[in-house]
Residue frames as a rotation matrix with the C-alpha (Angstrom) as fourth column:
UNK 1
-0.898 -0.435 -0.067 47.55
0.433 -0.847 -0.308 -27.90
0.078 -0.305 0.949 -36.01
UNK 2
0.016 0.911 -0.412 44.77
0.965 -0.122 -0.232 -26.20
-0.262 -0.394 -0.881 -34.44
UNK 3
-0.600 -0.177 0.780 43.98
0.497 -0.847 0.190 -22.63
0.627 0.501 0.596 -36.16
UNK 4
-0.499 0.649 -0.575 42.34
0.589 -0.233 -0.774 -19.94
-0.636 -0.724 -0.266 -34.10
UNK 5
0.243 0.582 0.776 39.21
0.965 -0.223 -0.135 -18.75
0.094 0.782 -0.616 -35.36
UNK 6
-0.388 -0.191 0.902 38.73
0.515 -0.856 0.040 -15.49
0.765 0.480 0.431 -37.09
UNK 7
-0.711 0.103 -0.696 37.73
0.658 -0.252 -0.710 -12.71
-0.248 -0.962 0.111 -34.48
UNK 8
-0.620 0.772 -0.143 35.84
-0.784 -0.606 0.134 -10.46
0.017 0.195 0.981 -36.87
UNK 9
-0.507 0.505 -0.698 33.38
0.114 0.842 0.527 -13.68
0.854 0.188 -0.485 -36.57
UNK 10
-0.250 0.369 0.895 32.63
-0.956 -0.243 -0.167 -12.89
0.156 -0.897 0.413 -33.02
UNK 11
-0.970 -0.209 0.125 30.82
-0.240 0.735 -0.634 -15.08
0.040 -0.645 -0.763 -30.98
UNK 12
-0.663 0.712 0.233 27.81
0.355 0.025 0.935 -16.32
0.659 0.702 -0.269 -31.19
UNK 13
-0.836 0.206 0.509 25.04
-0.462 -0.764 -0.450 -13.73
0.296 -0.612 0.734 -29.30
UNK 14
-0.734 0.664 0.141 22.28
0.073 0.283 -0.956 -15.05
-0.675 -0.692 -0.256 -26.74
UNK 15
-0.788 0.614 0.044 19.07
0.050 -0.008 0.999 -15.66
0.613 0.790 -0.024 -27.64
UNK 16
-0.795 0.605 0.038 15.73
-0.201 -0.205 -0.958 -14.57
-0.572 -0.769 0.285 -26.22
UNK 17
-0.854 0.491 0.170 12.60
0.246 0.093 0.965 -15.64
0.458 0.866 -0.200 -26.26
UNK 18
-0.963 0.251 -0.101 9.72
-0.003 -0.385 -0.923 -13.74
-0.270 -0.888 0.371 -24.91
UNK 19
-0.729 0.680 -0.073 6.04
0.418 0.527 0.741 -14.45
0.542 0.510 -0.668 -25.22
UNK 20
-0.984 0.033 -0.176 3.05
0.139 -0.478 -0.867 -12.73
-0.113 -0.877 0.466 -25.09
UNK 21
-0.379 0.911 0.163 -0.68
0.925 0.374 0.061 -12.77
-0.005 0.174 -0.985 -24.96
UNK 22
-0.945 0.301 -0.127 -2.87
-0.307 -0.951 0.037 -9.80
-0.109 0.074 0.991 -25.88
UNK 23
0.311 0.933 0.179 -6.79
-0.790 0.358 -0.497 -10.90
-0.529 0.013 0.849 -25.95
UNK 24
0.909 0.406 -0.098 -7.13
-0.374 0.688 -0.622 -13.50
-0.185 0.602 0.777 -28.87
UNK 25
0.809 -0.492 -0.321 -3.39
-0.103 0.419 -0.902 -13.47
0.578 0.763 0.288 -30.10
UNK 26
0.753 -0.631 0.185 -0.56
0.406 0.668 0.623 -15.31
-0.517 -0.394 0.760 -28.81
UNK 27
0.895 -0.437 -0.086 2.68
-0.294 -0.435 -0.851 -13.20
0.334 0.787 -0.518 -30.01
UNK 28
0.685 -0.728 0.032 6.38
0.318 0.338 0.886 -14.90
-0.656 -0.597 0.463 -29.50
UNK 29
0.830 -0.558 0.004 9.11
-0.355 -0.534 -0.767 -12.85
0.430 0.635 -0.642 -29.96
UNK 30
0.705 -0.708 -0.029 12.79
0.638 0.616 0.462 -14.06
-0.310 -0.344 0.886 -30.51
UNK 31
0.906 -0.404 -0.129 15.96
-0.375 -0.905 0.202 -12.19
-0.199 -0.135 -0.971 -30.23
UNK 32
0.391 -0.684 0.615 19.43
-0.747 0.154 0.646 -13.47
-0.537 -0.713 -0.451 -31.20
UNK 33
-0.675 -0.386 -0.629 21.29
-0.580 0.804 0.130 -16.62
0.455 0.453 -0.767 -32.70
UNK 34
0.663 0.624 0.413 18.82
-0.594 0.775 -0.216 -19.90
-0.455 -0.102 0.885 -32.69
UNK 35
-0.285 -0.665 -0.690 21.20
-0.706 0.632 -0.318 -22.72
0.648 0.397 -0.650 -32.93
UNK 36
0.059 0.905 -0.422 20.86
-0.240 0.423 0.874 -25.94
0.969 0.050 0.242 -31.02
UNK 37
-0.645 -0.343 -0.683 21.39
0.601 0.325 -0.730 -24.89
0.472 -0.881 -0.003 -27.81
UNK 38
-0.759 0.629 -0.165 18.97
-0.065 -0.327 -0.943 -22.49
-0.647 -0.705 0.289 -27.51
UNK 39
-0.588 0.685 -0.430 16.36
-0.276 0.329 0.903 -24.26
0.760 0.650 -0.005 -30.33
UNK 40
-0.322 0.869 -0.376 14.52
0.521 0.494 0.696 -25.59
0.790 0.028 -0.612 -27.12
UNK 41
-0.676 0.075 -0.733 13.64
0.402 -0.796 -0.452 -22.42
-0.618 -0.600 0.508 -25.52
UNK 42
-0.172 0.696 -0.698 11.47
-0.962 -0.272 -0.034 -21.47
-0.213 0.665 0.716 -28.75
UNK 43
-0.783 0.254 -0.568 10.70
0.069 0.942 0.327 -24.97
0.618 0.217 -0.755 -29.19
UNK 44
-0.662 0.553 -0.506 8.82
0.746 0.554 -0.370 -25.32
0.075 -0.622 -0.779 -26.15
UNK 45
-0.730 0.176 -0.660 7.66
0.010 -0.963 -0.268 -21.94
-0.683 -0.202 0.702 -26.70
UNK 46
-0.447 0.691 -0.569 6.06
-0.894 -0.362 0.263 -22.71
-0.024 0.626 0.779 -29.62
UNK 47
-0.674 0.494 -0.550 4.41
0.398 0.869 0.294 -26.38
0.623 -0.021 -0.782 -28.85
UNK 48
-0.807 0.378 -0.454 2.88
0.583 0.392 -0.711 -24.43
-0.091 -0.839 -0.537 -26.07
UNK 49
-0.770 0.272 -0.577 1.06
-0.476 -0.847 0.235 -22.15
-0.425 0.456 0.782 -28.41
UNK 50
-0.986 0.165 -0.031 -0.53
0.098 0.716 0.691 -25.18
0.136 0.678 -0.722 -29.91
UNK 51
-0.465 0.859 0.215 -3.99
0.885 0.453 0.103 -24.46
-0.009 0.239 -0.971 -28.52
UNK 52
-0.492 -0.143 -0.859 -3.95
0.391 -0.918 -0.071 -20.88
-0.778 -0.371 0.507 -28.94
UNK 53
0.531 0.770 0.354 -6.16
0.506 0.047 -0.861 -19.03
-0.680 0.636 -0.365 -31.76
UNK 54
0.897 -0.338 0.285 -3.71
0.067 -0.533 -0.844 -17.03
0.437 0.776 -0.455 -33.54
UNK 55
0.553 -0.803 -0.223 0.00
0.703 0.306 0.642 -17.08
-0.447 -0.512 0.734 -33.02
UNK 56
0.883 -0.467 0.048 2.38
-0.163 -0.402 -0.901 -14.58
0.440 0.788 -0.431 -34.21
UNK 57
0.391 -0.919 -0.046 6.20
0.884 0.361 0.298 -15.69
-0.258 -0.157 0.953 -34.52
UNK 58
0.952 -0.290 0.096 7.77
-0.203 -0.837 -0.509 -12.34
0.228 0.465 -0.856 -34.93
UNK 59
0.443 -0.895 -0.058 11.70
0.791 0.359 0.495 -13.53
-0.422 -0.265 0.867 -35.80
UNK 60
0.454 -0.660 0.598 13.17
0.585 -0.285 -0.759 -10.45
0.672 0.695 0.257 -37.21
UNK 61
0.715 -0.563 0.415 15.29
-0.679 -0.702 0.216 -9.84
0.169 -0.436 -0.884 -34.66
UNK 62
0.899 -0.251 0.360 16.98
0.120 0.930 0.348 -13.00
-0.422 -0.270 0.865 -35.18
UNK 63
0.330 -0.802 -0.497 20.74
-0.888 -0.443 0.125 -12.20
-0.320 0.400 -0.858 -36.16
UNK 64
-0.473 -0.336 -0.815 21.41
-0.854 0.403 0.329 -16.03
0.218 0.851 -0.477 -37.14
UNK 65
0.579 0.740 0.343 19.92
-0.782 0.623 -0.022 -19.82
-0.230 -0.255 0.939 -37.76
UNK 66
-0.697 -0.709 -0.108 21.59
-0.514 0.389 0.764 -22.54
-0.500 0.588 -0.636 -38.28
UNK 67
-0.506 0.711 -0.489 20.55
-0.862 -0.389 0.326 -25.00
0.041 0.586 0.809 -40.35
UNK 68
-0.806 0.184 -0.563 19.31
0.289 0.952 -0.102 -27.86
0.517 -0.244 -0.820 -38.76
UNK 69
-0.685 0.530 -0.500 17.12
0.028 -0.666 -0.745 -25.04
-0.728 -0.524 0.442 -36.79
UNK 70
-0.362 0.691 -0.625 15.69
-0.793 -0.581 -0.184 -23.62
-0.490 0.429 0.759 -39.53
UNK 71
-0.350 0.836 -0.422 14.26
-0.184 0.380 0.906 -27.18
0.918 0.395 0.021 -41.16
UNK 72
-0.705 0.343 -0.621 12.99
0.699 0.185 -0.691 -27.70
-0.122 -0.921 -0.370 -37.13
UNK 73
-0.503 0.746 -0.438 11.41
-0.292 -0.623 -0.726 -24.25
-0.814 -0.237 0.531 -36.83
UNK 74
-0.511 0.666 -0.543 9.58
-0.860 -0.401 0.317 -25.29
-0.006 0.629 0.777 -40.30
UNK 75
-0.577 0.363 -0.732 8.44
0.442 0.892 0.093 -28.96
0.687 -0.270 -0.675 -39.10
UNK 76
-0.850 0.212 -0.483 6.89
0.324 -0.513 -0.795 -26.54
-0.417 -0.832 0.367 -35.77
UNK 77
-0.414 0.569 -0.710 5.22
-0.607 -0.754 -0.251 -24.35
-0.678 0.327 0.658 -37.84
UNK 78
-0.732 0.316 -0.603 4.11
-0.530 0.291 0.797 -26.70
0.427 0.903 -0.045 -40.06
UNK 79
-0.208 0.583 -0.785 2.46
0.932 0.361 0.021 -28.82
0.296 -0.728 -0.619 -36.84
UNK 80
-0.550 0.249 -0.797 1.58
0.488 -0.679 -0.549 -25.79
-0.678 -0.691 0.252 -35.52
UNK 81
-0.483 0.630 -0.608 -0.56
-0.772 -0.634 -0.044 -24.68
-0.413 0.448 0.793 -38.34
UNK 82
-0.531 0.663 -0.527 -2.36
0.366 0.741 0.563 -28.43
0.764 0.107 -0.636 -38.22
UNK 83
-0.335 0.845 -0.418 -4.08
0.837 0.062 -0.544 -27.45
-0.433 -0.532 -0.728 -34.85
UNK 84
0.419 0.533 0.735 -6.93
0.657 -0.737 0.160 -24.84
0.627 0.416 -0.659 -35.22
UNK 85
0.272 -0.381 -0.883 -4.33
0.478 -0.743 0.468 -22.10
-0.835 -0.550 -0.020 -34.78
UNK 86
0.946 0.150 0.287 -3.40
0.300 -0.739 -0.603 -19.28
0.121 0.656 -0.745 -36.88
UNK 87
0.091 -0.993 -0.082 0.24
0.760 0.016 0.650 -19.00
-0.644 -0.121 0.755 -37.49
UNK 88
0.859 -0.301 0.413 1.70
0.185 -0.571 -0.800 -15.94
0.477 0.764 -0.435 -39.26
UNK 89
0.188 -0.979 -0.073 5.90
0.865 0.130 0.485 -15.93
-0.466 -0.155 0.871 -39.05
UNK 90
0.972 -0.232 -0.039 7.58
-0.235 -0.948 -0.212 -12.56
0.012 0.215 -0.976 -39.38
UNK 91
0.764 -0.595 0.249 11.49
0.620 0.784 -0.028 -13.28
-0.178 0.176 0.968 -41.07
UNK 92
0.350 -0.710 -0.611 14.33
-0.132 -0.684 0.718 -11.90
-0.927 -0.171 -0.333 -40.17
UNK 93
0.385 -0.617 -0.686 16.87
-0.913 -0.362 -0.187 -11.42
-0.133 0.699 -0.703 -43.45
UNK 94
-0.645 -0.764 -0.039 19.18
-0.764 0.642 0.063 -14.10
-0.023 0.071 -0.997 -42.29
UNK 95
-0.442 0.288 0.849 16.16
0.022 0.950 -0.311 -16.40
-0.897 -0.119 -0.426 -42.29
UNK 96
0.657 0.586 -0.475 14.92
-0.494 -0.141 -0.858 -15.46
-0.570 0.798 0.197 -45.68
UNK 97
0.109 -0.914 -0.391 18.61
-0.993 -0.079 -0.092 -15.99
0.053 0.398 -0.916 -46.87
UNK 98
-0.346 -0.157 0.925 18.36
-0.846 0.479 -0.235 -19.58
-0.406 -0.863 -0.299 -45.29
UNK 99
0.146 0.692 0.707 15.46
0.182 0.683 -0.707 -20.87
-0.972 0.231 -0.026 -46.29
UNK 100
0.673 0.082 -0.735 15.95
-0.722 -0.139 -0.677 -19.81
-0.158 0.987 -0.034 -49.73
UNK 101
-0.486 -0.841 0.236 19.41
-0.848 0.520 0.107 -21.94
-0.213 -0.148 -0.966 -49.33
UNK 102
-0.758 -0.186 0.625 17.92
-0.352 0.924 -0.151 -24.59
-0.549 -0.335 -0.766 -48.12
UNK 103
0.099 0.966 -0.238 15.13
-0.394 -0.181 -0.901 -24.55
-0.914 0.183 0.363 -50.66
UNK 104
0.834 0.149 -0.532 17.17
-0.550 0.319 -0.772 -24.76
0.054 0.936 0.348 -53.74
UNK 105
-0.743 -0.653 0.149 19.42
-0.668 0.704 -0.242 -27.48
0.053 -0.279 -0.959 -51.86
UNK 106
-0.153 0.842 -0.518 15.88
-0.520 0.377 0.766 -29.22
0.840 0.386 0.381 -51.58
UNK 107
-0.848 0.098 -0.521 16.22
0.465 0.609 -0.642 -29.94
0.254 -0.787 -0.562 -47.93
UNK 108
-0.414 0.887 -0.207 13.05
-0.088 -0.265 -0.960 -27.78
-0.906 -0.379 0.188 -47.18
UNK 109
-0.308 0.489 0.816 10.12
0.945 0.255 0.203 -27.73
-0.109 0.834 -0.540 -49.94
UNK 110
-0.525 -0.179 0.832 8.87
0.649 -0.717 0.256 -24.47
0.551 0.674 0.492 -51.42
UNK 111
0.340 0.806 -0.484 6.49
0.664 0.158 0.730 -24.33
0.665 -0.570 -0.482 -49.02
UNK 112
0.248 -0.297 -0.922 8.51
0.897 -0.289 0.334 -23.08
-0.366 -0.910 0.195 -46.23
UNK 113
-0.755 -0.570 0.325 9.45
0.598 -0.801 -0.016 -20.18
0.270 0.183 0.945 -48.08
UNK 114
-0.076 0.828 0.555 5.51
-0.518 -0.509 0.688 -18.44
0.852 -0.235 0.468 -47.50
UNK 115
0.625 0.398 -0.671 5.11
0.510 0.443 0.737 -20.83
0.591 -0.804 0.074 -44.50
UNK 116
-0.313 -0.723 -0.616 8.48
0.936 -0.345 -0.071 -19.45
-0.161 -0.599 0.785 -42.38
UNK 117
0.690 0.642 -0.334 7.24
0.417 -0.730 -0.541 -15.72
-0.591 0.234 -0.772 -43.50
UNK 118
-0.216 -0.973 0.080 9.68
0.554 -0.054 0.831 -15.15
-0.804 0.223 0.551 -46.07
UNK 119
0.061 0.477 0.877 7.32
0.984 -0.176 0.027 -14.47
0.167 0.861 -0.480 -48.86
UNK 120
-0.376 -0.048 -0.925 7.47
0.359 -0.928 -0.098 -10.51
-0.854 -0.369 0.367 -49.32
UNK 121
0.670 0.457 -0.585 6.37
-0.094 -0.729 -0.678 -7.99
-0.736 0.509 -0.445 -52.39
UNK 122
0.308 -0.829 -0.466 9.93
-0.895 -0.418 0.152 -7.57
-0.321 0.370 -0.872 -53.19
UNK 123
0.717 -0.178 -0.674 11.49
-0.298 0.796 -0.527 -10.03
0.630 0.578 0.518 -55.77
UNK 124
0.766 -0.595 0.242 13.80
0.291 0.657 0.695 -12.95
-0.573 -0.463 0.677 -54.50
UNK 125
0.569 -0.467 -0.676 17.32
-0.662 -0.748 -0.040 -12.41
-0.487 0.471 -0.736 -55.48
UNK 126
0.502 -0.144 -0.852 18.61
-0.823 0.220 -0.523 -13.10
0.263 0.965 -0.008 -58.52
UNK 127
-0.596 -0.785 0.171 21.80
-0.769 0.496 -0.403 -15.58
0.231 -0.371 -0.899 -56.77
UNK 128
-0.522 0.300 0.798 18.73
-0.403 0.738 -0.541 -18.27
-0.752 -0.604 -0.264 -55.20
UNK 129
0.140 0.041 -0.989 17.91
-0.990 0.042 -0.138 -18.90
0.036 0.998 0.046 -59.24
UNK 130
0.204 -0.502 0.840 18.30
-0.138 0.835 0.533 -22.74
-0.969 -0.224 0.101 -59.88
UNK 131
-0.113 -0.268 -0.957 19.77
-0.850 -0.473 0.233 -23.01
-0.515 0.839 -0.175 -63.19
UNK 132
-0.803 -0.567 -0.186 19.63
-0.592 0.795 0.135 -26.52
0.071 0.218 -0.973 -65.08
UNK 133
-0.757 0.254 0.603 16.30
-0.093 0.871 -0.483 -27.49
-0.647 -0.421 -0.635 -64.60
């Protein structure tokens, strides 16, 4: 028996990605759900940044990631801050939420939490604790 999904779920909402140069800095902004149909649209967006001096990823208008995306976009960014480029990642919520997930699931290393720009002032919440170790 096939169940129809929930409707307050909605659907899932387009994704833009728009890119722009200002003297020195390379700035790509994304807009939207990043899942893997539209992962290579900011894929190729960001390989072609690769010989740029400074990059800014500005995702906080992202509304969701999944998660096969979000260890991709940190493998990117992680090659993308081997060439001599300057990477600084602005993180939406739902990617902070994510990566924190997928952090203390241990599919991403700690790393990605300051690498993806998650790192902030404000304290991680209390719930992304691992307990037991």
């Amino acid at each position: 028996m096939m169940l129809d999904p929930d409707p307050r779920l909605g659907q899932p909402g387009p994704c833009s990605v728009l890119v722009t140069t200002d003297r020195s800095v390379t700035t790509v902004r994304v807009c939207g759900d990043l899942d893997g149909e539209t992962w290579p649209s900011l894929s190729a967006a960001l390989h072609d940044c690769a010989e740029a001096e400074t990059v800014v990823v500005d995702l906080r208008a992202v509304t969701f990631v999944s998660v096969a995306v979000g260890c991709e976009l940190y493998r990117t960014i992680r090659a993308l801050r081997r060439a001599p480029t300057s990477v600084s990642v602005m993180a939406s919520d739902v990617l902070i939420r994510l990566v924190g997930l997928l952090i203390t699931v241990r599919a991403l290393p700690a790393e990605a939490m300051t690498m993806l720009g998650c790192a902030s002032p404000r304290r991680a919440p209390a719930s992304w604790a691992v307990h037991g170790e």
